[in-house]
C-alpha positions as CSV (number, residue, x, y, z in Angstrom):
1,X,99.4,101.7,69.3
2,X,98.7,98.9,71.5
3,X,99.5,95.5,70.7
4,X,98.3,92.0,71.9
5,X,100.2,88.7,73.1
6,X,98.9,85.7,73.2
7,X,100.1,83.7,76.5
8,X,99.4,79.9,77.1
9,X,98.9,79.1,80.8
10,X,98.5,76.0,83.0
11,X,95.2,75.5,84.2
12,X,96.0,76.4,88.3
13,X,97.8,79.5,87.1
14,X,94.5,80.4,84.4
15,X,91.9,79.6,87.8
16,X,94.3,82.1,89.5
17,X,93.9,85.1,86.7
18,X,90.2,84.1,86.4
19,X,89.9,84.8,90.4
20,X,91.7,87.6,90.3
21,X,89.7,89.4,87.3
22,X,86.2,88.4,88.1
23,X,85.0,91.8,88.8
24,X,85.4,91.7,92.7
25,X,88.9,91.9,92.6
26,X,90.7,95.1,91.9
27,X,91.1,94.1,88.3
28,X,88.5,93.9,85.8
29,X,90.4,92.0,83.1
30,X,92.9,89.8,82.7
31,X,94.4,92.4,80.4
32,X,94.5,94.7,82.9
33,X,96.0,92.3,85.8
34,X,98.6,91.8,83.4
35,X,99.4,95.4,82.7
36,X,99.8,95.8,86.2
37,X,101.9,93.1,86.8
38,X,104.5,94.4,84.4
39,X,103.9,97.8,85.3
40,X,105.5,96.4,88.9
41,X,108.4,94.3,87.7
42,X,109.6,96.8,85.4
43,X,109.6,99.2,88.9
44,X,111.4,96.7,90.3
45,X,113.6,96.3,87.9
46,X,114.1,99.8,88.2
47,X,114.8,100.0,91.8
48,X,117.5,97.2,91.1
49,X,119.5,99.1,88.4
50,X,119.6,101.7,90.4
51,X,120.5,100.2,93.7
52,X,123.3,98.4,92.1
53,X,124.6,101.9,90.1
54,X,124.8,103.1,94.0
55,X,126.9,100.2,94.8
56,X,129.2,100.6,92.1
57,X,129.8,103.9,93.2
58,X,130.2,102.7,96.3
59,X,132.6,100.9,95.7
60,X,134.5,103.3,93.4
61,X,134.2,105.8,96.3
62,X,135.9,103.2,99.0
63,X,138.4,102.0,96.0
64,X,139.3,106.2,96.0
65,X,139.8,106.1,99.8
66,X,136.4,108.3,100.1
67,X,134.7,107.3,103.5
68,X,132.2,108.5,106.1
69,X,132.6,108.4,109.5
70,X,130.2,106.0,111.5
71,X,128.5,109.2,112.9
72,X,127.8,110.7,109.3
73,X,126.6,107.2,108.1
74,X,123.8,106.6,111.4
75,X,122.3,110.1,110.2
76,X,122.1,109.6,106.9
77,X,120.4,106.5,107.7
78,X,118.3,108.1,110.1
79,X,117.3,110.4,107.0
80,X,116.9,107.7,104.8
81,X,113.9,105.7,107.3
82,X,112.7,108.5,108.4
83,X,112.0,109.5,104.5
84,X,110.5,106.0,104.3
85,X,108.3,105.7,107.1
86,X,106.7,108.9,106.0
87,X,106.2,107.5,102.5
88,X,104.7,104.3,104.0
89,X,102.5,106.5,106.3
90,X,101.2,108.3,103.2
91,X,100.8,105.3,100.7
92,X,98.8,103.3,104.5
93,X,96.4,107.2,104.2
């Protein structure tokens, strides 16, 4: 069941949600800008737990003596932007 919070803003920063929800914009409310807005730091949030889970495996692996020869690590790489580049491609389509 949704619920509702009430959020006080300064008057720049309620011109800026106002522009950005006035129909033309991709947003239709300021509900909805908000939504989104969370929706997208709780991704990034995300992307940051996980990136620092790989780290700490990382490490762990290193700490183990478990490493990868300069060769393995430039492909993998390689495989990694290549992955990404095509997902920008797609996303730019």
């Amino acid at each position: 069941m949704p619920s509702s919070l009430h959020v006080s803003l300064p008057d720049e920063m309620r011109a800026y949600v106002d522009l950005r929800t006035n129909g033309k914009s991709c947003y239709a409310t300021p509900s909805e800008y908000v939504r989104d807005l969370i929706r997208r730091d709780m991704e990034i949030e995300q992307e940051r737990q996980y990136v620092f889970g790989e780290l700490l495996k990382s490490a762990d692996e290193i700490a183990r003596g478990e490493l990868i020869s300069s060769d393995q690590l430039d492909t993998e790489l390689d495989a990694m932007f290549a992955a990404w580049e095509k997902e920008e491609t797609k996303a730019g389509e």
